[in-house]
C-alpha positions in Angstrom: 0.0 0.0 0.0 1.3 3.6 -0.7 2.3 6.6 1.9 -1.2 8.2 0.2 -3.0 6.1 2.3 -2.3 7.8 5.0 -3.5 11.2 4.2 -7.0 12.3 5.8 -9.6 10.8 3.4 -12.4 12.8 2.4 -15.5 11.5 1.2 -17.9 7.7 1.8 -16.4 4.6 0.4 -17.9 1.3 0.2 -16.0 -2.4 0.4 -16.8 -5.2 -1.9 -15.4 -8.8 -2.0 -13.4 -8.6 -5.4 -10.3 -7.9 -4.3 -10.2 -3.9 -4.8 -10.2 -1.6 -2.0 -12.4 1.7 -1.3 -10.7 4.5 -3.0 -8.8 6.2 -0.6 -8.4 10.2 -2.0 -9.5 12.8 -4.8 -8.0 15.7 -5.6 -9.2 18.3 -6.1 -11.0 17.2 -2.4 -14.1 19.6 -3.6 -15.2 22.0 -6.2 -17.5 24.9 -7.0 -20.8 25.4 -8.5 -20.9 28.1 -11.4 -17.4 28.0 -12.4 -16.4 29.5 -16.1 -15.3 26.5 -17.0 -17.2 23.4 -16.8 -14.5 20.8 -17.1 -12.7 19.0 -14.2 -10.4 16.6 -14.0 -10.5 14.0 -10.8 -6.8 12.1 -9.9 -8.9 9.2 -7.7 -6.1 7.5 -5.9 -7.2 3.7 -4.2 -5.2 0.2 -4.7 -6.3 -1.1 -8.1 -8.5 1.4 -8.8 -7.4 2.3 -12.3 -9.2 -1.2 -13.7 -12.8 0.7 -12.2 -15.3 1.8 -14.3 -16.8 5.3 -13.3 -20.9 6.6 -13.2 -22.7 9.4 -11.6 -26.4 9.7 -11.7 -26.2 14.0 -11.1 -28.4 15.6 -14.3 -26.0 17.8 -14.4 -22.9 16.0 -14.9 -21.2 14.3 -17.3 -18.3 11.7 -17.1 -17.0 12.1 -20.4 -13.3 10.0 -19.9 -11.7 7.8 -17.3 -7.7 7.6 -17.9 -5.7 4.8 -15.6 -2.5 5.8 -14.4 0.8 3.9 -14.8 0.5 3.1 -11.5 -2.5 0.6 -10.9 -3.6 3.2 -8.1 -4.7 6.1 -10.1 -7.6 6.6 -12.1 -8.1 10.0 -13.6 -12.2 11.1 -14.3 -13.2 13.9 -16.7 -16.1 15.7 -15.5 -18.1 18.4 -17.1 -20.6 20.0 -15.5 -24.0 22.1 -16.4 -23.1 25.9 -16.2 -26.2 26.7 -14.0 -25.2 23.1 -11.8 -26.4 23.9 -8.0 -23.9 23.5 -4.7 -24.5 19.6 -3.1 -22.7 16.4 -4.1 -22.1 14.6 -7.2 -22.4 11.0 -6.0 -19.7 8.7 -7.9 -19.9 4.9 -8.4 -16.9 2.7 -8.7 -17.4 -0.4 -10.6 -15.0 -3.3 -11.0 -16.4 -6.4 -13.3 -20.1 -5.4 -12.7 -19.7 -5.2 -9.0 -19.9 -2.1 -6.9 -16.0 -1.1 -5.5 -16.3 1.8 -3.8 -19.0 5.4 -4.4 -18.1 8.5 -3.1 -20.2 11.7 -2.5 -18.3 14.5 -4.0 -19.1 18.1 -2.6 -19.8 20.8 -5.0 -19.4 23.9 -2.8 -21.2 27.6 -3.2 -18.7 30.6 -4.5 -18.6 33.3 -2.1 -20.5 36.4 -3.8 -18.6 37.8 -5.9 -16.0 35.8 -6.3 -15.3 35.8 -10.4 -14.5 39.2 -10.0 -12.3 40.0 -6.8 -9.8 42.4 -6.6 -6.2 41.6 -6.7 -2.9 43.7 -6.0 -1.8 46.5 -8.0 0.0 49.5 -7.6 -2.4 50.6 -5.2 -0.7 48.7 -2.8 2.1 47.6 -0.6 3.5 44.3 0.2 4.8 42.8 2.9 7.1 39.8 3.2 6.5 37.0 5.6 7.9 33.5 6.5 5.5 32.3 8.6 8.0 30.0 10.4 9.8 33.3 11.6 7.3 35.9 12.4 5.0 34.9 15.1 4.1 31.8 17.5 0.4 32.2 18.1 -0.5 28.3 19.0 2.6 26.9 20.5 0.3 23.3 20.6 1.3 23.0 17.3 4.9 23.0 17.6 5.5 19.7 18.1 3.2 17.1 15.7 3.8 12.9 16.0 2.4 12.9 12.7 5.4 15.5 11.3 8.9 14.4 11.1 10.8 17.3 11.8 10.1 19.0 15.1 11.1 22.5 16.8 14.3 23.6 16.9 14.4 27.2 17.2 18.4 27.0 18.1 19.2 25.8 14.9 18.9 29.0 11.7 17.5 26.1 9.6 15.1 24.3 11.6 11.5 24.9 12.6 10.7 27.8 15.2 7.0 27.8 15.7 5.9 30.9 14.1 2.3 29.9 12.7 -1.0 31.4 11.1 -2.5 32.3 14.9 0.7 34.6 15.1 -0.2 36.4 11.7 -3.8 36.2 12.7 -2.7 38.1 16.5 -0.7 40.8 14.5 -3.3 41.8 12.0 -3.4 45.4 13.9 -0.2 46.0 13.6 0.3 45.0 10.3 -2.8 47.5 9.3 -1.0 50.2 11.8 1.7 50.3 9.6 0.4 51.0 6.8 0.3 47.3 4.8 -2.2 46.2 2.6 -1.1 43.0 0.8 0.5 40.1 2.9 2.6 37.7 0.8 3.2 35.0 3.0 5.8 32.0 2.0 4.0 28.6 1.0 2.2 27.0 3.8 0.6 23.9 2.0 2.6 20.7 3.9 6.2 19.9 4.1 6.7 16.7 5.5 10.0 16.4 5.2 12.9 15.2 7.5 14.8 18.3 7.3 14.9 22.0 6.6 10.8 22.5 6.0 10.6 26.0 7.7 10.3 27.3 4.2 7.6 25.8 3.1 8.9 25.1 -0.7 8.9 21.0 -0.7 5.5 20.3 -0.6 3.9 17.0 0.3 1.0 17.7 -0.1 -0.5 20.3 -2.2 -3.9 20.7 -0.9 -3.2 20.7 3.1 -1.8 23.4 5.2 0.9 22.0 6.8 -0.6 21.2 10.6 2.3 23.3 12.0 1.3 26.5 10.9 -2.3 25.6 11.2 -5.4 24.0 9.0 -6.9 24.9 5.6 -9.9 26.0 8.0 -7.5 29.1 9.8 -5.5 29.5 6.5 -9.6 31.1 5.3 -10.0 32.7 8.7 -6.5 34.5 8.0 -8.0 35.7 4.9 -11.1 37.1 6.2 -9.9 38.9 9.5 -7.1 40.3 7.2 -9.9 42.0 4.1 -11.2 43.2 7.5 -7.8 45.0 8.1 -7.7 45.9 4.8 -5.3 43.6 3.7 -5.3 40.8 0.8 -3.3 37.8 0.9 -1.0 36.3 -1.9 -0.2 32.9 -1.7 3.0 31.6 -2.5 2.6 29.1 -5.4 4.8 26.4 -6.4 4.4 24.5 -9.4 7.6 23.9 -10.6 8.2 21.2 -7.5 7.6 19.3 -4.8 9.4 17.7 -2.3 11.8 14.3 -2.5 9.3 12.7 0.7 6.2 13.5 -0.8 3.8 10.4 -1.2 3.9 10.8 -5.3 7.9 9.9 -4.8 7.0 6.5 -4.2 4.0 5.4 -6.0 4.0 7.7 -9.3 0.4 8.1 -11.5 2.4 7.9 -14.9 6.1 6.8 -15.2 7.2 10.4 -16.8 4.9 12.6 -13.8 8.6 14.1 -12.7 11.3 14.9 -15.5 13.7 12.2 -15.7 11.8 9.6 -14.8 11.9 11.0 -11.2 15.7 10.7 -10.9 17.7 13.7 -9.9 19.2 15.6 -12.8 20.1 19.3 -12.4 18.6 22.5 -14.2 21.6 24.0 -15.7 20.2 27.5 -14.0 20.6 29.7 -17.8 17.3 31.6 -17.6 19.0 32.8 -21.1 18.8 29.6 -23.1 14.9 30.0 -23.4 15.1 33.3 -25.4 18.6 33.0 -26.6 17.9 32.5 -30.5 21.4 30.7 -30.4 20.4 28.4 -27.7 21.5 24.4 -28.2 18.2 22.5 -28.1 19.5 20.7 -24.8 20.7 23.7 -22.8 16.8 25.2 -23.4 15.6 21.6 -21.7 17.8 21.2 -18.9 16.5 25.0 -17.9 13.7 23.9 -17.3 13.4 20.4 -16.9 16.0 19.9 -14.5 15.4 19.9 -10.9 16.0 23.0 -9.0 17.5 20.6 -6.5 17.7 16.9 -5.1 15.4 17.4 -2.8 12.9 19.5 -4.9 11.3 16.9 -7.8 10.4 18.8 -11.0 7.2 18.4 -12.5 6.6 17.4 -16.2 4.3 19.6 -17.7 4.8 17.8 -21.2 1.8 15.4 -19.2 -1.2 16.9 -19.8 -2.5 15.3 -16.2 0.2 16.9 -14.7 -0.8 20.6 -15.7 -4.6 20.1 -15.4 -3.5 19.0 -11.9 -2.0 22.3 -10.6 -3.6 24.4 -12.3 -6.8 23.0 -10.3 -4.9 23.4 -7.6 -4.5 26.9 -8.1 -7.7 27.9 -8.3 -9.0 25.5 -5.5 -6.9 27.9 -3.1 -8.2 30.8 -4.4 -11.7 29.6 -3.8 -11.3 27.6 -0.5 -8.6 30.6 0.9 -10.5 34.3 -0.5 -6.8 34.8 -1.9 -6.2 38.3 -4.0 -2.9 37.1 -5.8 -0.4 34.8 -6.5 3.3 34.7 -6.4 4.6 32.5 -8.4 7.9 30.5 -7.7 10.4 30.1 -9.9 8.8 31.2 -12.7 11.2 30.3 -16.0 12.3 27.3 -14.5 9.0 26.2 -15.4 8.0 24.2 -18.6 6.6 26.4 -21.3 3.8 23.8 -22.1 2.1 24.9 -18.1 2.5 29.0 -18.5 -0.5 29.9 -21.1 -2.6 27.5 -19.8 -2.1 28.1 -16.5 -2.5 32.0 -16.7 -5.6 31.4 -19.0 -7.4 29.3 -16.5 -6.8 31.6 -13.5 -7.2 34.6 -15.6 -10.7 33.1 -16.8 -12.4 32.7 -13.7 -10.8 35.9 -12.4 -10.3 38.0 -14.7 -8.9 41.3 -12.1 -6.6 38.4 -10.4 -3.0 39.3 -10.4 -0.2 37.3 -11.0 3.4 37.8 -10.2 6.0 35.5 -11.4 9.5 35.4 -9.5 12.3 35.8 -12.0 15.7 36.5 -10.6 17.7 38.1 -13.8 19.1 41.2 -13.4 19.0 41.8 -17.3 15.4 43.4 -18.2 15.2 41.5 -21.5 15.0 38.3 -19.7 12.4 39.5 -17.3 10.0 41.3 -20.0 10.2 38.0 -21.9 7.4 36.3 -19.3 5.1 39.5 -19.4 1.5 39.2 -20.9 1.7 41.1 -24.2 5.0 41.1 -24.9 5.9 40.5 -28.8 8.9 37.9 -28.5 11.1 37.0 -31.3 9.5 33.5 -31.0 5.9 34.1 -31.0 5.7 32.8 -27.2 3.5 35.0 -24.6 3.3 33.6 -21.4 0.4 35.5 -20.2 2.0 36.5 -16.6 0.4 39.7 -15.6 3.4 40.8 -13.8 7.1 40.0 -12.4 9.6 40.3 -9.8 11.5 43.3 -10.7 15.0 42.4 -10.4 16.7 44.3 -12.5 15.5 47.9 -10.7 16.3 46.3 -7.3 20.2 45.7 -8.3 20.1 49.4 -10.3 18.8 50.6 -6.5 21.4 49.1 -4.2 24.6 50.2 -6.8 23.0 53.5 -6.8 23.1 54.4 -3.0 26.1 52.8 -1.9 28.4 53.8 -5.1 30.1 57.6 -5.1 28.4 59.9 -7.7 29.8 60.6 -11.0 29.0 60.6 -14.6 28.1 56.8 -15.0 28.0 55.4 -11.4 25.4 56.3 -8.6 21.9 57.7 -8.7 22.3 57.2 -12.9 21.6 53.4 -12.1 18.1 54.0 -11.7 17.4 56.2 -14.4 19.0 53.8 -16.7 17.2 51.1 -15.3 13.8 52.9 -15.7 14.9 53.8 -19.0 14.5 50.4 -20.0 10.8 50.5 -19.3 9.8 50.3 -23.1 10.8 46.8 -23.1 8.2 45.9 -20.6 4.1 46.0 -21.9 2.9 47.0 -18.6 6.0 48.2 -16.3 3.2 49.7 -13.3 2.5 46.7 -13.2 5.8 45.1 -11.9 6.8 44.5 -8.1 9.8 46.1 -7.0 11.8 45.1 -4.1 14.9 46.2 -2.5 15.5 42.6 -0.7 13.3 39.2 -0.3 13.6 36.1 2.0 16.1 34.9 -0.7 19.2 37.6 -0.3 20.9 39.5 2.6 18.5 42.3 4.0 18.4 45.5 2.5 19.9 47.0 5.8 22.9 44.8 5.6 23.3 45.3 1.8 23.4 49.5 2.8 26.4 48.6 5.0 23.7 49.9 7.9 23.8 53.0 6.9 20.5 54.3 7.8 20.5 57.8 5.8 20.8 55.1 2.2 18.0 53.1 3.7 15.6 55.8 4.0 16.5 57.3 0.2 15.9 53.3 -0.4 12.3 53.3 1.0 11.3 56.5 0.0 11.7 55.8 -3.5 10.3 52.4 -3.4 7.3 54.0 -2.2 6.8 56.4 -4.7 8.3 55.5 -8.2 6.2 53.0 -10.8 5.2 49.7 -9.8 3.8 47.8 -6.4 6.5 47.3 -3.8 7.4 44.6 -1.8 9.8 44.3 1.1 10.6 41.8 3.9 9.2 41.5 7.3 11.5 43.1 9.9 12.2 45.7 7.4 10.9 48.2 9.2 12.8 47.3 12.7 16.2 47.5 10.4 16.6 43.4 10.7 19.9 42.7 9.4 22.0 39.7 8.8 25.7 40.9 8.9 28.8 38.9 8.1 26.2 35.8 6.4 24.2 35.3 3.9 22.7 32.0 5.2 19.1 32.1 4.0 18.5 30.8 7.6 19.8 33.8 9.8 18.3 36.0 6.7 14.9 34.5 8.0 15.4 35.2 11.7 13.0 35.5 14.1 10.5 38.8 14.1 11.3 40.1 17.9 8.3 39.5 20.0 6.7 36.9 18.1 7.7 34.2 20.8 6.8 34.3 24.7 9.6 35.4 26.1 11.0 38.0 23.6 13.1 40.5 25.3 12.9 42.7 22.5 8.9 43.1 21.0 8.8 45.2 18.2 4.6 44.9 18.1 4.7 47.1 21.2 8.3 48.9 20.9 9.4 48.1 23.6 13.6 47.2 23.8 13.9 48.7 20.5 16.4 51.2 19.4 16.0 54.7 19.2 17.1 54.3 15.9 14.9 51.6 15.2 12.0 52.8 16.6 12.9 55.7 14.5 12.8 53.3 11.2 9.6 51.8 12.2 7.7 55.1 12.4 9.5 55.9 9.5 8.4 53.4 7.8 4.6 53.9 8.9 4.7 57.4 8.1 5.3 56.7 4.1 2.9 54.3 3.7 0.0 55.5 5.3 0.5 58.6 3.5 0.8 56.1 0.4 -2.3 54.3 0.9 -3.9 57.9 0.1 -1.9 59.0 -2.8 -3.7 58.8 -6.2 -0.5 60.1 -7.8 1.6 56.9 -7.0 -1.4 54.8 -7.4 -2.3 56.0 -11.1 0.0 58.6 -12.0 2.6 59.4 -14.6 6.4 58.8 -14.1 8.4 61.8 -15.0 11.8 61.5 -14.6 14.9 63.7 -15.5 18.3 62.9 -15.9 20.6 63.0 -12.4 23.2 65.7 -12.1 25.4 66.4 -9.8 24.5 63.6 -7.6 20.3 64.9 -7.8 17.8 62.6 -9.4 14.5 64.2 -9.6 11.5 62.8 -10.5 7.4 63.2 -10.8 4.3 61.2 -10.5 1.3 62.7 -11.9 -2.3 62.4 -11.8 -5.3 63.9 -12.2 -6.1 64.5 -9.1 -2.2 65.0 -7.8 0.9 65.6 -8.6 4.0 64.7 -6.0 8.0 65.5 -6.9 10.8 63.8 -5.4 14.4 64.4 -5.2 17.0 62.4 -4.1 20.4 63.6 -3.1 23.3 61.1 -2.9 25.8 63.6 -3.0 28.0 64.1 0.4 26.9 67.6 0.3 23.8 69.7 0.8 21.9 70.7 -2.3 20.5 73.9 -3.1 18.0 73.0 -6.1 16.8 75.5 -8.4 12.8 74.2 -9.5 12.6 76.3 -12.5 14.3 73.1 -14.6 11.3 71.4 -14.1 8.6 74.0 -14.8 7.3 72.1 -17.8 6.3 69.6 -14.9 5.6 71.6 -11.9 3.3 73.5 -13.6 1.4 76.0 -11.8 2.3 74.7 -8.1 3.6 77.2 -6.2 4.4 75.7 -2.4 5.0 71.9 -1.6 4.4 69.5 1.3 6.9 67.9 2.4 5.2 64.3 3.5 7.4 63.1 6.1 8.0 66.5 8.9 4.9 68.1 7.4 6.8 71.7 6.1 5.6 73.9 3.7 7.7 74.9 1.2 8.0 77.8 -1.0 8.8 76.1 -4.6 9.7 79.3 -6.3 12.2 79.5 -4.6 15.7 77.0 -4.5 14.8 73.7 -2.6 17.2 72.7 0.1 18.0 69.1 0.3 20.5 67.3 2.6 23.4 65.2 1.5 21.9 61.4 1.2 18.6 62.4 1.6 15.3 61.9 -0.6 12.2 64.6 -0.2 8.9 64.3 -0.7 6.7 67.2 -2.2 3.1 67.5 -2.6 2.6 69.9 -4.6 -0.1 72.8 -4.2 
């Protein structure tokens, strides 16, 4: 008998004498009346069960195919259903040689109103970072789990330390305090594994919240008490793997369900082989058919089962969880034949859902390659809505901590933004200074705080939807590693006993305490600022160690200028009269000041200012 046998089985089976046994699991474990699409695709998982023969007596369904696995476990059933079908169950009968095997009462839930067309991130909003593992212990019952392998061990920077969906859930205030409005929270589906699960990205199975953070149940509550703080949820998505331990490993549907046959052969990591028109064949397929790592199986997407499979697992959390948006792991590590699909079927039932696929290149031709609408030089559109952009957050950190001159400095962002034609929707990209996956932005500023607030300030305010990490705010560093593990430390005051609680300030820094309202000042003011939200980028070229830029609305307009010059500025505003306008004072956002704008700005060395303009 397989490991699947013992995950929680869902549904009413029935025993016969033949020598088959009930089936055990199907996923998807439910579905939803008045979906776009009719179709859906069961994987039925019980010994023998592939020899069954299928039958439902609903009106409103049809079984139109039944497909056995390699494995004599699986059976896969194709369903379509009556667009105006009601929420109940679709009762399924398993037949083996005339004889009744097994039935099963399938639910067919009710959408929440309004769920074709939620709302998803944009620019709008601000994201913030979490690893669940490492931000808060609300249940400290679930720490340690008989039915989990690996345990707690918060003395160890790779092992498990308890933080857990209760400990988002108890923070929700101070998360809307400061100003977010979009949690992105690392995968939380399970990872039993024997080692190094804290991160969530080695699923075992992808339709249960691992027990350790919580239960599918509080994963929904999260999302409800968070839309009550004003805050959406992204869910961290991973089709591109799972993990070595997970029950699949040892009991595969079809012989080619993970590339290679399921033995370990390593992606070659050139992100540049899919676009480069000079590419050898093979470099192109070990991209993206090779495993990411031993212990992280890549799916085959050249199965059709396989696709259907997560992508119905995608939408199945958006229904069951009320998400607002995806991230998307490892995006062009994936196989081509999943991306269209994929973003059609989400895109289909939620057609305001956003999408944002990680993509690490520093080079914006390889990033615009995976955005919706963009005309490649092989035809190939992947339909991703937005991506991870990489290539600003590298322009950001040379420009801040290199000395000003003619090609070095502040000039990094202007080229980098220059580059924006390449992209069909650049608002539409998330910017980031620093993620779970390299050192902290305070660490890669040499903790220097005056580059870390130029750094936020102009995250907040240029194009796009910014991201950054939890701790952020508190000036979390990670200095003299880059361990992923010590990156990930704990959020102080998540865990009883915390000396140092930065929920309630107390044993922070002056300094910090100084980051944090900081911090809370910008983006509250953000969440009101129709210019960042919808505006116009204007941007003129740096000089003299200034950079100076505009966002423009209708209803606002808001200047910038950053100074990364050692010296204090005096900055004559008649340059940019053909943007100012009419304005004739400014507001500065952070102290509050009124300025006269006819007259030359003063702005100290490494500083950024923020004007709204009158």
């Amino acid at each position: 008998m397989s490991q699947i046998k013992a995950i929680l089985i869902i549904g009413l089976t029935l025993f016969s004498s033949v020598g088959h046994t009930a089936v055990d699991r199907i996923d998807p474990p439910n579905w939803f009346a008045g979906m776009a699409s009719p179709d859906l695709q069961l994987m039925v998982y019980g010994e023998d069960i592939s020899e069954a023969k299928v039958v439902t007596d609903h009106p409103d369904v049809k079984i139109v195919d039944t497909t056995p696995g390699d494995s004599s476990n699986y059976l896969f059933v194709d369903l379509e259903m009556d667009k105006n079908i009601s929420a109940g169950t679709i009762p399924l009968t398993f037949e083996y040689q005339g004889e009744v095997i097994a039935t099963w009462q399938y639910p067919l839930q009710k959408r929440e109103s309004g769920s074709a067309q939620r709302q998803s991130f944009s620019p709008k909003d601000v994201i913030y970072l979490i690893v669940p593992d490492r931000f808060a212990n609300g249940d400290e019952g679930n720490d340690q789990l008989l039915s989990m392998k690996e345990g707690l061990d918060r003395n160890h920077h790779i092992g498990r330390h308890g933080g857990d969906i209760q400990g988002i859930i108890n923070h929700l205030d101070y998360l809307q305090d400061l100003g977010i409005t979009q949690l992105w929270i690392t995968p939380m589906v399970e990872n039993n594994m024997t080692q190094m699960t804290y991160h969530g990205y080695s699923a075992t199975d992808l339709y249960r919240i691992d027990p350790r953070f919580g239960s599918n149940e509080l994963y929904a509550e999260l999302s409800r008490r968070a839309a009550g703080h004003g805050i959406g949820i992204i869910h961290d998505l991973v089709p591109n793997h799972i993990g070595s331990e997970h029950p699949w490993m040892s009991d595969l549907p079809f012989a080619n369900w993970i590339n290679y046959g399921g033995k370990y052969v390593s992606t070659n990591s050139r992100r540049e082989a899919i676009q480069d028109i000079h590419a050898a064949p093979s470099d192109r397929k070990r991209m993206s058919n090779g495993w990411f790592v031993e212990t992280m199986p890549d799916m085959n997407f050249d199965n059709p089962f396989v696709t259907t499979y997560q992508i119905q697992n995608s939408i199945w959390w958006i229904e069951t969880a009320g998400l607002s948006g995806y991230r998307i792991d490892t995006w062009p590590y994936i196989q081509k034949a999943f991306m269209r699909p994929f973003t059609d079927a989400v895109l289909r039932e939620y057609p305001n859902f956003n999408l944002v696929g990680e993509e690490t290149a520093e080079n914006p031709v390889n990033v615009s390659y995976w955005q919706r609408g963009k005309i490649n030089q092989d035809g190939f559109d992947s339909g991703l809505p937005s991506l991870m952009d990489f290539p600003l957050r590298h322009a950001l950190v040379q420009a801040v901590t290199e000395e000003e001159n003619w090609n070095s400095g502040l000039v990094r962002i202007y080229q980098s933004l220059s580059s924006d034609f390449i992209y069909p929707d650049p608002d539409n990209l998330v910017i980031l200074a620093d993620n779970h996956d390299q050192s902290r932005i305070f660490t890669q500023l040499d903790e220097h705080l005056d580059r870390f607030e130029m750094v936020m300030t102009f995250l907040m305010t240029t194009r796009g939807i910014p991201q950054f990490l939890y701790g952020t705010e508190i000036l979390m560093a990670n200095p003299g590693t880059g361990e992923h593990g010590i990156i990930r430390s704990d959020f102080p005051g998540g865990w009883r006993g915390d000396k140092i609680n930065a929920f309630t300030g107390e044993g922070l820094t002056a300094v910090e305490k100084g980051a944090q309202q900081f911090i809370t000042k910008l983006l509250n003011w953000r969440k009101g600022a129709d210019a960042i939200h919808n505006g116009k980028l204007i941007h003129y070229a740096p000089f003299n160690g200034l950079y100076t830029y505009f966002r423009v609305s209708d209803r606002q307009k808001v200047m910038v200028i950053m100074n990364n010059s050692n010296e204090m500025r005096r900055v004559d505003t008649a340059q940019y009269a053909d943007t100012i306008g009419d304005a004739v004072t400014g507001i500065e956002v952070i102290n509050g000041a009124v300025v006269n704008i006819e007259k030359p700005l003063v702005v100290p060395e490494k500083s950024a200012v923020i004007l709204e303009l009158r």
